[in-house]
Every structure is written in structure tokens, then in C-alpha cells.
N, C-alpha and C positions, 0 to 999 in steps of 0.2 A: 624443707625450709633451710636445714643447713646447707644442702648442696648447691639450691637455687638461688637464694635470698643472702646466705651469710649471716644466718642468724649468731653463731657463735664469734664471727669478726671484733672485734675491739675494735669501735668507734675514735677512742683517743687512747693517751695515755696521761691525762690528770686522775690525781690521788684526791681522798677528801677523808675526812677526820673520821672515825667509825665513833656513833652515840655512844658515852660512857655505860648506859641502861643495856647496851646490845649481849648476849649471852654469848662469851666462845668459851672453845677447849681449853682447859686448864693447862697450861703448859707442863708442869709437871705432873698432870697427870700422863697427858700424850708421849711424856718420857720415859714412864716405866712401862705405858703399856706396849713401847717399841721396844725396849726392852725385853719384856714377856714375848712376846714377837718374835721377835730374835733369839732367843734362845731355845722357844720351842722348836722352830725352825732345826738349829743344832740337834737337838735332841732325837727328832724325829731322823735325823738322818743319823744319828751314833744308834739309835732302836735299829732301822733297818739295816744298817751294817752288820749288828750284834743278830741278828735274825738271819741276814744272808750268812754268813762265817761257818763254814763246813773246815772239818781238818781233811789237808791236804797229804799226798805224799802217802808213802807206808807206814802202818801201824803198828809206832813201835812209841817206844816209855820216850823220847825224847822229843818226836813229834806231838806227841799227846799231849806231854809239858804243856808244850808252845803254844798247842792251842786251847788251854785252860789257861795257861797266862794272857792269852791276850783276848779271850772271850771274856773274864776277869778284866780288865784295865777295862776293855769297854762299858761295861755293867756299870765300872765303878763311877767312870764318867754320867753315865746317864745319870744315877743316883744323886749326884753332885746339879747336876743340871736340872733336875729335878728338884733340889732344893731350894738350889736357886732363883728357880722362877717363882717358888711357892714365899719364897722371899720378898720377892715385888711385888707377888699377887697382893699378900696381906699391906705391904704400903700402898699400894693401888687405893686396896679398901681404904684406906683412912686420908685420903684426897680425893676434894670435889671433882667432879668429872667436867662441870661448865663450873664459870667464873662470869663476873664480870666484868665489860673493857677496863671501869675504871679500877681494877684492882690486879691490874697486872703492872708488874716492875717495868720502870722505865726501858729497862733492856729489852722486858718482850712485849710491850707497846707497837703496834703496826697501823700501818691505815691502809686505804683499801682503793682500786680502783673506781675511777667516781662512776654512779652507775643512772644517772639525771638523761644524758643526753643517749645512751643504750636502751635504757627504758621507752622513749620517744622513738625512737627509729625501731623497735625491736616491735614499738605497737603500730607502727606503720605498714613495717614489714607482714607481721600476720596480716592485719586487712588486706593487703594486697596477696597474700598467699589464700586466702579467704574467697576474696574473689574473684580469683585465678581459679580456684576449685568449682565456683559455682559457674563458670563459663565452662571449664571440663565437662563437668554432668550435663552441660545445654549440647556441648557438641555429640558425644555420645549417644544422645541421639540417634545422630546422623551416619553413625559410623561404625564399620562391621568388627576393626578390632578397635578395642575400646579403652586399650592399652595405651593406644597412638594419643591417645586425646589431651594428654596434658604437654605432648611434646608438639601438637601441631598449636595450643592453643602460644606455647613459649614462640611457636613460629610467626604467630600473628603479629605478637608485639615488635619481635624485629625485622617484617615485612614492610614493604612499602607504603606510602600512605596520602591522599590526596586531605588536608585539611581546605574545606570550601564554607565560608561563613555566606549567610545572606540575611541580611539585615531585614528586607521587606519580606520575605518570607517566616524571619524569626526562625531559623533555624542552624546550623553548624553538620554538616555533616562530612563524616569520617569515609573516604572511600575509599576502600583497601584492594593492594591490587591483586590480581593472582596468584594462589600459590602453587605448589610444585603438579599439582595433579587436581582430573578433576572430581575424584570425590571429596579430596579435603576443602572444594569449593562448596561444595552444595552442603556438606557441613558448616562451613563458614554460615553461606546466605542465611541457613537457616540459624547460627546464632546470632545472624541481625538482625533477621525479622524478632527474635526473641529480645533482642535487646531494644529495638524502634518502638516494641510492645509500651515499658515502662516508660515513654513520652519525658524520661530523664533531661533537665536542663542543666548548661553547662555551667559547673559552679560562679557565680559573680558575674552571672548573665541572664537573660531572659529567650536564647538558644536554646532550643530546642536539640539535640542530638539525635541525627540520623547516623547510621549507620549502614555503609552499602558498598557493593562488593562492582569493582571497574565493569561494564560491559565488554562483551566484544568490540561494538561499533568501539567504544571512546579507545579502546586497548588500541585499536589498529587507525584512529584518528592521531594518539600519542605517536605512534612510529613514525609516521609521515611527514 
């Protein structure tokens, strides 16, 4: 649905006020837990420093030094970073983790994209991916790789089309024209006989919907 439909698209860009009663992230809590974040991060990478750090060189009282001094400075770093974060942890603990809107400072006050008219197209959208799926399983059926079925069923819709109303017969029907080959035809036919099945009227009519796929005769009557 994302790739087809655009389900994640942004409709607009209007804001609308978020309900006072709505439950977010405490801002300061989100502060020190990026913090803790962040310096475990540090940490973890001064640990495997302090883990990789072999002495280099020959083995002698000055290179030894060197690298006790500075297997030392790292330790000591980590011990520190480690405090530190044990630091925040413990304010962590002593701040809410959700709030709510109406108890956030004017400064981290936000609103939100408005989400009224996404909601409506976002439920349009499924239906219509809905059933786009259920014409897939009717073609599959018809069809030996069963792979193809959702991208011939995408071909229909942007395939040709004969719209033919008739009033004295009561009926509308859809006549679609050939597609690339003919087994994605005889799949075709056969999801119109599937669909002619459900005697479906056309909404805000008393049309009836056929559905039916060009003949030969009329294909080579069109050319002429």
C-alpha cells in the first residue's frame, strides 16, 4: 500500500491543536534518557578500546610505562562515564516518563499535523487496496504464475475502456480492451464473468454493471 496507494503521503500541511488530556514524552525525561544514550554510546566505545589496546613495540620498562599509562587513563575514563550515566539514571527515576499536553511549558508546547482529512483518504485507500486484492485471488485462478496477478490486475485499471450505458436494457457496462497477451485475457474474462456474478449496480443508479472484455469482431470493426 505504501508503494501503490501512498499510504504514508501527507495529504496537506494544516496543524490542529493536540487535546490537552493527550499523554506525550515528558520532555525532560526524553533529555536525560538521550543523554544516558549518549554516553553509553562513549563508553561502550572507550570499553572496547580499553579491551583492543595490546603493548606495542619491545619489551622494555618504558614501553610498559606507556602502556599502563594509557590502559589507566582509559579505565579511568570509563569509571567516570560510568558514573555519569548512573547519574541521570537515578534523575531519570525521579521524572514522569509521559505528561500531559496540558502540562508542558509554553516552550515545549507543539501541535501536530492535522490528521481528519488522512484518516478519510487513508480509509479510502485501504478499500480500494482491499479490493484490488480480492480481484487478485479471482484472477489467480486463471493464471499459472500467480505472482503476475496483482501487477496484471494494476494493468487493467490503466487499460483501455469502453463505458456503454443503456438505459432500456438497465444496464452500464465496462468493456475492456485487450491486454498484452492471451492468457492475461482469459484471466481477465474470467474475472468478469466473476464480477457480472454479483448483478452489482452502479452507485446512484439503477445500472446494472457488466463487465466484458472487446471481442475480436468489434476490436477489428474499431480499426476500420
Amino acid at each position: 500500500m505504501r508503494e501503490h496507494y501512498s499510504l504514508d503521503r501527507l495529504v496537506d500541511y494544516n496543524i490542529e491543536k493536540i487535546p490537552d488530556t493527550t499523554r506525550v514524552v515528558n520532555p525532560a525525561y526524553r533529555e536525560l534518557d538521550g543523554k544516558i544514550r549518549s554516553k553509553n554510546g562513549i563508553l561502550n566505545r572507550k570499553l572496547a578500546e580499553f579491551g583492543g589496546l595490546s603493548l606495542k613495540g619491545e619489551i622494555n620498562p618504558a614501553n610498559v610505562e606507556s602502556h599502563i599509562e594509557e590502559k589507566a587513563a582509559l579505565l579511568e575514563e570509563s569509571i567516570a562515564l560510568q558514573e555519569e550515566i548512573e547519574e541521570f539514571k537515578s534523575k531519570r527515576k525521579a521524572v514522569a516518563r509521559h505528561i500531559l499536553v496540558a502540562d508542558l511549558s509554553e516552550q515545549e508546547s507543539f501541535q501536530r499535523l492535522s490528521a481528519q482529512s488522512k484518516h478519510l483518504l487513508d480509509t479510502i485507500k485501504m478499500i480500494a487496496y482491499r479490493a484490488e486484492t480480492a480481484m487478485v485471488y479471482t484472477l489467480r485462478e486463471k493464471m499459472s504464475r500467480r505472482d503476475d496477478a496483482r501487477g496484471l490486475a494494476q494493468g487493467i485499471f490503466s487499460a483501455e475502456a469502453d463505458i456503454l450505458p443503456d438505459q432500456e436494457q438497465g444496464t452500464l457496462t465496462i468493456r475492456l480492451h485487450h491486454l498484452a497477451n492471451p492468457c492475461a485475457d482469459a484471466a481477465v474474462r474470467h474475472l468478469c464473468r466473476e464480477l457480472n456474478s454479483t448483478n452489482t449496480e452502479f452507485p446512484g443508479t439503477q445500472l446494472r454493471l457488466v463487465y466484458d472484455l472487446v471481442s475480436c469482431a468489434d476490436a477489428s470493426n474499431e480499426e476500420t
